[in-house]
C-alpha positions as CSV (number, residue, x, y, z in Angstrom):
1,X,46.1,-21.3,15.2
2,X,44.5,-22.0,12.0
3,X,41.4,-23.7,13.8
4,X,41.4,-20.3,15.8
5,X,41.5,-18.2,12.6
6,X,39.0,-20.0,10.7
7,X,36.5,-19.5,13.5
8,X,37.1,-15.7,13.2
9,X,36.3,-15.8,9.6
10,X,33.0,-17.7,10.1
11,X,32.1,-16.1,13.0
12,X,32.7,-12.6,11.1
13,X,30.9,-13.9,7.6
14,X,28.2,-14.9,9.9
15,X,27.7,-10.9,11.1
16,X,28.1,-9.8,7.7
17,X,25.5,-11.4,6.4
18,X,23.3,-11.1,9.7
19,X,23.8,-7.5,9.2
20,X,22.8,-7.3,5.7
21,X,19.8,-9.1,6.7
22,X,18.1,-6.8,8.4
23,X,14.6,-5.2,7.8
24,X,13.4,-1.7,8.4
25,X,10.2,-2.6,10.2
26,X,9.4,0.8,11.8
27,X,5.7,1.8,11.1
28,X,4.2,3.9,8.8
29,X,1.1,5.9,9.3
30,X,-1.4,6.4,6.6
31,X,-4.2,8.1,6.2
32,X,-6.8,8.9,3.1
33,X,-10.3,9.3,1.4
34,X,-11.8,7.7,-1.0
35,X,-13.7,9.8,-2.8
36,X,-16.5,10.1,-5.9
37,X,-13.8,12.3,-8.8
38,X,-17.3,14.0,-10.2
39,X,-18.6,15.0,-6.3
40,X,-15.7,14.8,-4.0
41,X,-18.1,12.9,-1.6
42,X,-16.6,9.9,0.4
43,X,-17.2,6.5,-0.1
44,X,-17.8,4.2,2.4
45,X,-16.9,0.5,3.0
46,X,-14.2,0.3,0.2
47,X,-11.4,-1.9,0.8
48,X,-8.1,-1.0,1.1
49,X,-4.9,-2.7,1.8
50,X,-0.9,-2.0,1.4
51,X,-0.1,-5.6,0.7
52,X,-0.4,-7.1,4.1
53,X,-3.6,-5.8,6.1
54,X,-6.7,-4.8,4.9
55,X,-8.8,-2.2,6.0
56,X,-12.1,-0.3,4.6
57,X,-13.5,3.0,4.4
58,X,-15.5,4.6,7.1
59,X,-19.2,6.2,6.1
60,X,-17.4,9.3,5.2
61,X,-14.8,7.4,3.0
62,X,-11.7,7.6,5.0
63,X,-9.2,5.0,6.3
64,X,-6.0,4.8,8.6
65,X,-4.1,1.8,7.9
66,X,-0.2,1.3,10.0
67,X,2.3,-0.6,8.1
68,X,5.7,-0.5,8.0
69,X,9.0,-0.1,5.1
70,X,8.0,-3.4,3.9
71,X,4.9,-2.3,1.9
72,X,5.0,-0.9,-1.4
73,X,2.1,0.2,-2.4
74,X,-1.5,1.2,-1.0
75,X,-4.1,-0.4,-3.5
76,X,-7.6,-0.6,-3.4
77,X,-10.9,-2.9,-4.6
78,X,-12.5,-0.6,-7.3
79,X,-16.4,-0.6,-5.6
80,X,-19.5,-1.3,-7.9
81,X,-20.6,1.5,-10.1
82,X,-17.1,3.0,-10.6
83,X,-14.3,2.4,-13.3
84,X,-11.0,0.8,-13.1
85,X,-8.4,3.1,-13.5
86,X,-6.4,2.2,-16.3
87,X,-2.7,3.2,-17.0
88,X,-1.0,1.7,-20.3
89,X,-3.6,-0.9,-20.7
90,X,-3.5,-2.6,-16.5
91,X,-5.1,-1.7,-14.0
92,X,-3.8,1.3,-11.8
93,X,-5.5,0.2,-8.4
94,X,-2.2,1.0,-6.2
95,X,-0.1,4.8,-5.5
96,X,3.5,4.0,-4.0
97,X,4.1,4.8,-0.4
98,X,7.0,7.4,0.5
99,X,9.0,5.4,2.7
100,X,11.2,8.7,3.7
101,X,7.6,9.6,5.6
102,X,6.6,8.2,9.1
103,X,3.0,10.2,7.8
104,X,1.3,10.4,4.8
105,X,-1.8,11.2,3.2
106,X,-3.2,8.9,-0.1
107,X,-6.3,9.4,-1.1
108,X,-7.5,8.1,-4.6
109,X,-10.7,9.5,-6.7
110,X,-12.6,7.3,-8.4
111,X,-15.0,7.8,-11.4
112,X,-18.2,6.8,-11.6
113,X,-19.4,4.4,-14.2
114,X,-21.6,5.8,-16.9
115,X,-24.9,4.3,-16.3
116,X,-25.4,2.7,-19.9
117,X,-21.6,1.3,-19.5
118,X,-22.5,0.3,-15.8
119,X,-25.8,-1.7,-17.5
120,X,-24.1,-3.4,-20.6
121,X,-20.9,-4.6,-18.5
């Protein structure tokens, strides 16, 4: 009896925690532009990348990337001749995905450099 009841209890702690240990792994679809802030215009071949897979830009700027509730974030590689977003001194490279949304739009705008800033480094 009491090697029945302990087997119970392990093989019932062993569902708990099985259960608890599961991951939301449906996938997300996202979609955006990169874009020039000062001319709205797309930029092409930028990297960009929710933590996991990487994807870039297409000539007019746009990606598509599938990921799932894991992710966090979609970030991006900042492209030569435009500035870091900053945000309390760090770098602000990344906007949080919804996970409430199978679909979602994120596009980010980037600033161009200012040519003498671009120059001096």
């Amino acid at each position: 009896m009491k090697q029945t009841l302990f087997t119970f209890a392990l093989l019932f702690s062993c569902n708990l925690l099985a259960l608890q240990a599961q991951v939301d792994l449906r996938n997300l679809f996202i979609e955006g532009k990169v874009m020039d802030q000062t001319t709205g215009k797309g930029i092409p071949g930028v990297p960009v990348s929710d933590g996991y897979l990487i994807v870039q830009t297409n000539d007019e700027g746009n990606y598509q990337i599938v990921t799932n509730r894991t992710a966090d974030f979609i970030m991006l590689t900042i492209p030569s001749g435009y500035e870091i977003p900053m945000k309390n001194g760090l770098p602000d490279i990344g906007i949080p995905i919804d996970k409430t949304k199978e679909n979602q739009q994120i596009d980010f705008a980037l600033k161009p450099l200012n040519r003498t800033e671009e120059i001096i480094g």
